[in-house]
C-alpha positions as CSV (number, residue, x, y, z in Angstrom):
1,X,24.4,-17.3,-1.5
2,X,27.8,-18.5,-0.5
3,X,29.9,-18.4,2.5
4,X,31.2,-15.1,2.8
5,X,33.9,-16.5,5.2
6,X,35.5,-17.9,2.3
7,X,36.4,-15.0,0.6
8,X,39.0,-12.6,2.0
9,X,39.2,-9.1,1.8
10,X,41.7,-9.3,-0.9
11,X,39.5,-11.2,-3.4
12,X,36.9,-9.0,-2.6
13,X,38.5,-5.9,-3.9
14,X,40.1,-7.5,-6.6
15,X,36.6,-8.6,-7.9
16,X,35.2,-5.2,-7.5
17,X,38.0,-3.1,-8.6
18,X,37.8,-5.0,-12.5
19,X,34.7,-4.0,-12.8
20,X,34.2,-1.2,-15.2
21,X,34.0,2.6,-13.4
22,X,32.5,4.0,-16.4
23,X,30.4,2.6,-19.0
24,X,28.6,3.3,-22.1
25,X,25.3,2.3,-21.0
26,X,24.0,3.3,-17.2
27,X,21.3,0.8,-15.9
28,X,18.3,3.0,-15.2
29,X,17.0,4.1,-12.2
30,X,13.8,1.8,-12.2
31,X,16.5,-1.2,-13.0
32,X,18.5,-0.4,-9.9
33,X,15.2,-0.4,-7.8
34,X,14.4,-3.7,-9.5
35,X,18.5,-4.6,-8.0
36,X,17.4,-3.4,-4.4
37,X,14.5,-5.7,-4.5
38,X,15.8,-8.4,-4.9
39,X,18.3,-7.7,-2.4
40,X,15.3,-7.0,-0.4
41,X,17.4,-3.6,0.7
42,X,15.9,-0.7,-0.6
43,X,16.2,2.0,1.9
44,X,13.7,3.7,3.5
45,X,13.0,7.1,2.0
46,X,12.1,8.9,5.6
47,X,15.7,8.4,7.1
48,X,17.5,9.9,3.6
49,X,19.5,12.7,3.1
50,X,20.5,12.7,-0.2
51,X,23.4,15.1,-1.2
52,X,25.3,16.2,-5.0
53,X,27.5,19.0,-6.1
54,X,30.7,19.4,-7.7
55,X,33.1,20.1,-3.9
56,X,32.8,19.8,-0.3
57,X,29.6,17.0,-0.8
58,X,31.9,14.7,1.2
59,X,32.3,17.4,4.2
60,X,28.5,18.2,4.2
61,X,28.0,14.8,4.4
62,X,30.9,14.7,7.3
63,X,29.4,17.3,8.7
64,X,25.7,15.6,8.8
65,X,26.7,13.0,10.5
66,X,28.8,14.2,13.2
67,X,25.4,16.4,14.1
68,X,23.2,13.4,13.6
69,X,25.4,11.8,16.1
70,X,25.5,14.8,18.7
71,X,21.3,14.5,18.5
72,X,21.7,10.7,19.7
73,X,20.5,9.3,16.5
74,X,22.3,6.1,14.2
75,X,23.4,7.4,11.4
76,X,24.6,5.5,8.0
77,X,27.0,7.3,5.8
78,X,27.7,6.4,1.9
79,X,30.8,8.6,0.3
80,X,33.3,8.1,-1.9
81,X,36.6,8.0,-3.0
82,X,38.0,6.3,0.0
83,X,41.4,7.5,1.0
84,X,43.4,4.3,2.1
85,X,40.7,1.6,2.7
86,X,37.7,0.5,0.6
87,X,36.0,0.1,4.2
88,X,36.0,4.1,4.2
89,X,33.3,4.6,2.0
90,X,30.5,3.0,4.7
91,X,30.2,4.9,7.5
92,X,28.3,4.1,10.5
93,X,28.1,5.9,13.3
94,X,31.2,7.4,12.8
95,X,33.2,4.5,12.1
96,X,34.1,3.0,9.0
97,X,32.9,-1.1,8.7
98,X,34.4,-3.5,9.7
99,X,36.2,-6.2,6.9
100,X,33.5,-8.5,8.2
101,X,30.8,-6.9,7.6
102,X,32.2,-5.6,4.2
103,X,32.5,-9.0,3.3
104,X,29.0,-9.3,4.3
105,X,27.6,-7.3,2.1
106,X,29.7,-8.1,-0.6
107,X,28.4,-11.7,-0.6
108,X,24.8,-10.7,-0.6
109,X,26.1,-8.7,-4.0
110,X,28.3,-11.2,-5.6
111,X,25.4,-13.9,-5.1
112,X,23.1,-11.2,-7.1
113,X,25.3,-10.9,-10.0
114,X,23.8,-14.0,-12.2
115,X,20.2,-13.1,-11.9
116,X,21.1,-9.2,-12.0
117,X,23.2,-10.2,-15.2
118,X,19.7,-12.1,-16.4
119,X,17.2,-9.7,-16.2
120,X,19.5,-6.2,-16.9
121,X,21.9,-7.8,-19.6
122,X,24.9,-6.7,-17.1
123,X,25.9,-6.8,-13.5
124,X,26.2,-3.4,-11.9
125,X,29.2,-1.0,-12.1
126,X,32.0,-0.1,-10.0
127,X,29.4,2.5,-8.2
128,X,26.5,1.0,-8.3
129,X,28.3,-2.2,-6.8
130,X,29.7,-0.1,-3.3
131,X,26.0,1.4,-3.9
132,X,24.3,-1.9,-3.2
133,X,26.3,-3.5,-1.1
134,X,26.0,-0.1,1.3
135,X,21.8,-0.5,1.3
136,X,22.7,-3.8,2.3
137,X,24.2,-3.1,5.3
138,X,21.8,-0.3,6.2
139,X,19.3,-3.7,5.7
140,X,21.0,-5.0,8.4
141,X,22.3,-2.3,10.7
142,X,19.7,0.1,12.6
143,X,20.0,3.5,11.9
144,X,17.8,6.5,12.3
145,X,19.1,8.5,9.0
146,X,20.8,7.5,6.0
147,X,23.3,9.8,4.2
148,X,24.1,9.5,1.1
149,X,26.7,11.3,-1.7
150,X,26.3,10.8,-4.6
151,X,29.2,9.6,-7.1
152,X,29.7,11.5,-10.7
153,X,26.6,13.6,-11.0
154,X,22.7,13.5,-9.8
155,X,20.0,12.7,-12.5
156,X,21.6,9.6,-13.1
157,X,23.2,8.6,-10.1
158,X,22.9,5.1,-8.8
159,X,21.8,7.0,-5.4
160,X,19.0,9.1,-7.1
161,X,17.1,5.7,-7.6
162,X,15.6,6.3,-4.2
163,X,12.5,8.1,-4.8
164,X,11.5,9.9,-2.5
165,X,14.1,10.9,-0.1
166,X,13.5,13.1,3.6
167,X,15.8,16.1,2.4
168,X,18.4,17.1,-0.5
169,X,21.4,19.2,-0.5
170,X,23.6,20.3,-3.3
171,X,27.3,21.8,-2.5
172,X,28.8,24.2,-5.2
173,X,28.9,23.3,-8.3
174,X,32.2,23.4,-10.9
175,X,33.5,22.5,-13.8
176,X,34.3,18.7,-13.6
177,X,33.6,15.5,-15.6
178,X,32.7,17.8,-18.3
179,X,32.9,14.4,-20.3
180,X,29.9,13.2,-18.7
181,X,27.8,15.9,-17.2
182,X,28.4,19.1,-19.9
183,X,30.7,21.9,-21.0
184,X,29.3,25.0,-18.7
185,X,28.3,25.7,-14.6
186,X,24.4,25.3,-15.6
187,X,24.7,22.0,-17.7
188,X,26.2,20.4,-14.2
189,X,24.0,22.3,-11.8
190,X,21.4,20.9,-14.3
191,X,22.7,17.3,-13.8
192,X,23.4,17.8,-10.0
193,X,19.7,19.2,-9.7
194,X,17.9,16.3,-11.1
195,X,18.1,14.8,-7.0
196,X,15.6,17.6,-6.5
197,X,12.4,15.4,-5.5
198,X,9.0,16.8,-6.0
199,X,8.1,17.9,-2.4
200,X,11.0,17.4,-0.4
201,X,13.0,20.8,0.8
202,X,16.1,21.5,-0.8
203,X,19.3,23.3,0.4
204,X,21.7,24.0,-2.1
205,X,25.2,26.4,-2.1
206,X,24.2,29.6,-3.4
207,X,27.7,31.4,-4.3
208,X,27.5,30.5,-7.9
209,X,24.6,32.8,-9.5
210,X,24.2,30.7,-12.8
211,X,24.2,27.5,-10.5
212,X,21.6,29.0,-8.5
213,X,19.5,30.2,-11.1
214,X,19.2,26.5,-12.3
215,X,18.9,25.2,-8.6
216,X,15.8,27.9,-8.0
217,X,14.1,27.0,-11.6
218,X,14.4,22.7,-10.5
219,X,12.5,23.8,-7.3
220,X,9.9,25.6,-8.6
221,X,9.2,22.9,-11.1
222,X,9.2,20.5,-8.4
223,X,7.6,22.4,-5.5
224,X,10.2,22.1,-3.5
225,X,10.5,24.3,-0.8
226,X,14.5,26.0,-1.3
227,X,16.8,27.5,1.1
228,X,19.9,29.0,-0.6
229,X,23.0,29.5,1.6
230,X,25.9,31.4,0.5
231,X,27.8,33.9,2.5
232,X,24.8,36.0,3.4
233,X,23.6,33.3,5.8
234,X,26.2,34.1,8.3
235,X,28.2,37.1,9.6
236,X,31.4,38.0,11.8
237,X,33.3,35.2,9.6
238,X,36.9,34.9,10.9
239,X,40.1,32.6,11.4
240,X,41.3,32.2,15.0
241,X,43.4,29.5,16.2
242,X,43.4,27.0,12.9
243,X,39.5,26.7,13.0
244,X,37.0,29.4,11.3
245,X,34.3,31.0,13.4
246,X,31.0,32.3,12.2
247,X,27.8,33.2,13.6
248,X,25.1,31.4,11.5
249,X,21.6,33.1,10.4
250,X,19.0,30.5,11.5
251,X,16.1,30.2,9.3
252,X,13.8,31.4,12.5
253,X,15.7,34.9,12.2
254,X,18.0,33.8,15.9
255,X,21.6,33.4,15.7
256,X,23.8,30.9,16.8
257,X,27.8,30.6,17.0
258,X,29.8,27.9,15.1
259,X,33.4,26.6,15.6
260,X,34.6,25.0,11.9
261,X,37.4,23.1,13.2
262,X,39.1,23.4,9.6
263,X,41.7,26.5,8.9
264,X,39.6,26.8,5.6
265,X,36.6,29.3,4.4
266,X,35.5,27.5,1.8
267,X,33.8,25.0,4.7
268,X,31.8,27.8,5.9
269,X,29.3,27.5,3.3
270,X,29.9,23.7,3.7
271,X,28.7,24.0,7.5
272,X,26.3,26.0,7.1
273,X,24.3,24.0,4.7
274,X,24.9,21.0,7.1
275,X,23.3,23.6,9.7
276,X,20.0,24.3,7.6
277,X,19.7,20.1,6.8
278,X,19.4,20.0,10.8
279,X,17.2,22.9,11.3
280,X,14.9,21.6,8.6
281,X,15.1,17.8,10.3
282,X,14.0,19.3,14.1
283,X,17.3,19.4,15.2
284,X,18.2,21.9,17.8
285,X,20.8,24.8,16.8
286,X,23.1,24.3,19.7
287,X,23.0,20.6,19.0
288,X,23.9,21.2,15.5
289,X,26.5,23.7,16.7
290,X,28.2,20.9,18.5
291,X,28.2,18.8,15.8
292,X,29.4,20.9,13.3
293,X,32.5,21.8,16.4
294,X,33.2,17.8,16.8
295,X,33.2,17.1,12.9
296,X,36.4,15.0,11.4
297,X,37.0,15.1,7.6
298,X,40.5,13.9,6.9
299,X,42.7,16.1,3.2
300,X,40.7,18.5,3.5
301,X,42.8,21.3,4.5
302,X,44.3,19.0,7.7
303,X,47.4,19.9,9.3
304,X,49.0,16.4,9.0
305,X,52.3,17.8,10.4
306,X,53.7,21.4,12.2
307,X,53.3,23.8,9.1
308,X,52.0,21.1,6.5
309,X,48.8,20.7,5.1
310,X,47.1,18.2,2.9
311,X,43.9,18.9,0.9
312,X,41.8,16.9,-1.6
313,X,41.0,20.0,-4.1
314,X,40.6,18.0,-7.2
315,X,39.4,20.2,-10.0
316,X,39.6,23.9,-10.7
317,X,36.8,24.8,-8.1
318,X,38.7,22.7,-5.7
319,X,42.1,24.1,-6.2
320,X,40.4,27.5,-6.2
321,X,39.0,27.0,-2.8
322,X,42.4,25.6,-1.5
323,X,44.3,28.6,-2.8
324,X,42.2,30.9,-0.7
325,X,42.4,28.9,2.6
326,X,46.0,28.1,1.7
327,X,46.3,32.6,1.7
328,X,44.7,32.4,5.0
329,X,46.8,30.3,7.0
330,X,50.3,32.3,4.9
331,X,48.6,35.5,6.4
332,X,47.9,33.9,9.8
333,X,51.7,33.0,10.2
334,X,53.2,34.1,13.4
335,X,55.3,37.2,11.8
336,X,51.7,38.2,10.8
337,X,52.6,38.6,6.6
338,X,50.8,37.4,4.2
339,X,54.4,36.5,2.4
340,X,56.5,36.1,5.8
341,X,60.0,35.0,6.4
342,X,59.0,31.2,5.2
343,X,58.7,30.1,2.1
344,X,55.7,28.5,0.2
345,X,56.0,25.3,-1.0
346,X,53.4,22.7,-3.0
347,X,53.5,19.2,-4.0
348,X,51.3,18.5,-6.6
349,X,50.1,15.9,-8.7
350,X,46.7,15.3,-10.7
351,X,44.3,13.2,-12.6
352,X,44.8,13.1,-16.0
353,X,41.6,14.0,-17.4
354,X,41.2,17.2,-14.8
355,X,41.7,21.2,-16.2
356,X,45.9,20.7,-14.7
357,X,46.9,23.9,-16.6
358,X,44.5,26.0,-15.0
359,X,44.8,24.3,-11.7
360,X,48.0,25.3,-11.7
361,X,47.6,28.8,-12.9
362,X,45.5,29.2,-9.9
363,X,48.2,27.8,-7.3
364,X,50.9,30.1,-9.3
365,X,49.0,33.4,-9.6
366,X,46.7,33.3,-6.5
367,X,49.5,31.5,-3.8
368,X,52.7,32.3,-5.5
369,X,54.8,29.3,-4.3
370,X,58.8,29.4,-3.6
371,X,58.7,26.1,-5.1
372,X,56.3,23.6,-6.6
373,X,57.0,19.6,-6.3
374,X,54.9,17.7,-9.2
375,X,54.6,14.1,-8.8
376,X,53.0,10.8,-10.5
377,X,50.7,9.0,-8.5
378,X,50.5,5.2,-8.5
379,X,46.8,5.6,-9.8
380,X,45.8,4.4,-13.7
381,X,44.2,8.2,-13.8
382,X,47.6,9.8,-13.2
383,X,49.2,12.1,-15.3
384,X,52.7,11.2,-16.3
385,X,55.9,13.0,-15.7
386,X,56.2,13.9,-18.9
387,X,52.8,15.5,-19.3
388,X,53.5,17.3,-15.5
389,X,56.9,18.5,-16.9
390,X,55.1,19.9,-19.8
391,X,52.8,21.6,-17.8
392,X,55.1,23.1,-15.3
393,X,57.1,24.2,-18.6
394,X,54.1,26.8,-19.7
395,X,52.9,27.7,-16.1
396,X,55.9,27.8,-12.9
397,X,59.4,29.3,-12.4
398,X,60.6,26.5,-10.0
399,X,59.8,23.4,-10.1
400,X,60.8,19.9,-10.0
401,X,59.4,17.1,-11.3
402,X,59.6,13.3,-9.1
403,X,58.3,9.3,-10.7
404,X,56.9,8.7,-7.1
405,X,54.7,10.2,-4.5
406,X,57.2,8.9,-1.3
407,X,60.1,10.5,-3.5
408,X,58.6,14.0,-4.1
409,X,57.4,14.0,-0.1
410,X,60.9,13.1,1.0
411,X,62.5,16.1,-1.0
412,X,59.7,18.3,-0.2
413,X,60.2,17.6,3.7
414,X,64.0,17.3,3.4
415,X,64.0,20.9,2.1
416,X,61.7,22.9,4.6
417,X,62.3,24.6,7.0
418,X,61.6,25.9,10.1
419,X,58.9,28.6,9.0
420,X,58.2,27.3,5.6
421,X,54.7,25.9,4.6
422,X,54.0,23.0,2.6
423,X,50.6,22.4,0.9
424,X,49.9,19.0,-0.7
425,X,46.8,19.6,-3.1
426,X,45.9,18.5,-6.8
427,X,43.8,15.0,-5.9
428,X,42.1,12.6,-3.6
429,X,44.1,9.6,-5.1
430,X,47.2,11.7,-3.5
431,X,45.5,12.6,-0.4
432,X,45.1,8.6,-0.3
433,X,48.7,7.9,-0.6
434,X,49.9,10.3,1.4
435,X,48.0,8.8,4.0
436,X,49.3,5.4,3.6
437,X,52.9,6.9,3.3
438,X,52.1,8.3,7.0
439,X,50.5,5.1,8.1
């Protein structure tokens, strides 16, 4: 064990950050046990809320923990990307770490690597890394549940090496990392359903019937108790004043209103699976109810500006959802039209291994922008201006095409006005720099 005052933050992330994100060969689940022990940090399973799915895992999880918070109880928070800082991925009690006790953490880790390298061949990735270094600091900071997301898939997440966890969730399911986790909706739901535990209740998004077929057939298997939520588990859904409200179905048969404080209905079914997690853990509706009302969850769907929005829809399920709340606050303009006297406008950029044609297929056909502003993030996974120019070429009638994130957001700025909106979708990397650009 060294000193961890004698590393800075810097060195920190430049050790973590060449280390590989995705590798050939995942260490096994019973191998990143064997890592907890001997970090003597394994979590405990009774405070665990475990949570997978394709979108809106990171606002469930958000949503968790602002209602764990409302009920007086710690709460420990694991999600990732992070937006700005690295800091952002460990939450607790609603605030990110501090760099101290990052570097902590990352100490405990780094000191790890030569006997974890001994024993497993190889030290642990990029994930598993932030992983380890997170059940550290729940080792040494009290908290009453743990809440974790996982990072690619579910059956062989670094997260699902926790055995036995209190309760599970599972957002909807897309396609995404088709690479990795298989070509159709039930190959992923498949993968996101292996964090299905044998015993422990279930609440999974249930707007996807081929996803839920595979989410009801994991539960059986496991006898797990499931509770499906889709948009049968609420009623008298509506957008008022940049926030949705709904009146949730409780699982008792009572009702109970909820404020969403996002101007998007695609976290509907987001809150409401938050809302079964805390009737399942005890928690009292109106308590929930307040948490759900006091949530923060920065790009996704925030008003960052007067008549600008950013979101993190990152794949064609994301962009999809962000098309439809995007509709929703065009309609809920102040001349009342769905296509009023302001134009639409969209900057845009992408990971280069995400479904871009189609994403933008969805923008153009379901949100019909005046004007689209594609960009090149400063991100390895970007894709180029070429391949964006390409793309806009096949897909969009007006366009323009910018080598810089600060550039494209100075000419989309410079030419709204008064009236217009401006949507900033296409990926988290660009909800990231956005945010530093505001900073």
């Amino acid at each position: 064990m060294f000193d961890y005052h004698q590393v800075t933050m810097a060195e920190a992330e430049e050790h973590i950050n060449s280390i590989p994100r995705f590798t050939k060969e995942k260490h096994s689940m019973e191998e990143l046990r064997g890592m907890l022990l001997m970090l003597h940090a394994e979590p405990e399973g009774e405070k665990v809320i475990h949570v997978a799915g394709t979108n809106g895992k990171g606002s469930v999880c958000a949503f968790l923990g602002s209602i764990y918070r409302e009920a007086g109880l710690g709460t420990a928070v694991f999600t990732s990307p992070h937006l700005v800082k690295i800091n952002e991925r460990f939450s607790f009690n609603g605030k990110m770490v501090s760099d101290d006790v990052f570097l902590r953490a990352y100490a405990e880790v780094f000191a790890a690597e030569e006997p974890i390298r001994q024993r497993y061949r190889t030290i642990p990735s990029y994930f598993e890394y932030l992983f380890l270094m997170f059940c550290v600091m729940c080792r040494e900071i009290p908290t009453d549940r743990i809440i974790l997301e996982t990072g690619l898939g579910g059956r062989l997440d670094a997260t699902n090496c926790l055995e036995k966890p209190h309760l599970t969730a599972i957002t909807s399911i897309s396609l995404d990392h088709m690479q990795f986790l298989g070509d159709t909706v039930a190959k992923i739901a498949g993968e996101k359903a292996g964090i299905i535990c044998d015993g422990v209740p279930v609440v999974y998004d249930d707007t996807d019937p081929e996803a839920s077929a595979v989410m009801a057939k994991t539960a059986v298997e496991r006898h797990a108790d499931a509770y499906p939520v889709g948009t049968g588990s609420f009623r008298d859904l509506h957008f008022e004043e940049g926030m949705l409200r709904i009146t949730a179905k409780l699982i008792d048969g009572g009702g109970q209103n909820l404020k969403v404080p996002f101007a998007a209905p695609y976290q509907a079914v987001n809150a409401m699976i938050a809302m079964r997690i805390a009737e399942l853990d005890g928690i009292r509706p109106e308590t929930a109810a307040a948490g759900i009302a006091g949530m923060k969850w920065p790009a996704r769907m925030e008003r960052i500006a007067p008549e600008i929005y950013l979101d993190g829809g990152h794949n064609e399920g994301g962009i999809r959802a962000f098309a439809g709340a995007a509709k929703e606050i065009a309609r809920s303009r102040p001349d009342g039209t769905e296509n009023g006297t302001g134009a639409v406008r969209v900057l845009f950029a992408v990971a280069s291994d995400k479904e871009y044609g189609k994403m933008l297929e969805i923008i153009r056909d379901r949100l019909h922008p005046d004007k689209v502003y594609l960009t090149v993030m400063q991100s390895m996974r970007t894709l180029s201006e070429e391949e964006l120019r390409k793309a806009a070429e096949d897909t969009l009638s007006s366009y323009e095409v910018f080598p810089s994130v600060p550039e494209a957001l100075r000419h989309a700025a410079g030419e709204k006005k008064p009236g217009d909106l401006l949507f900033i979708c296409g990926s988290l990397y660009l909800a990231g720099e956005i945010k530093g650009i505001l900073k």
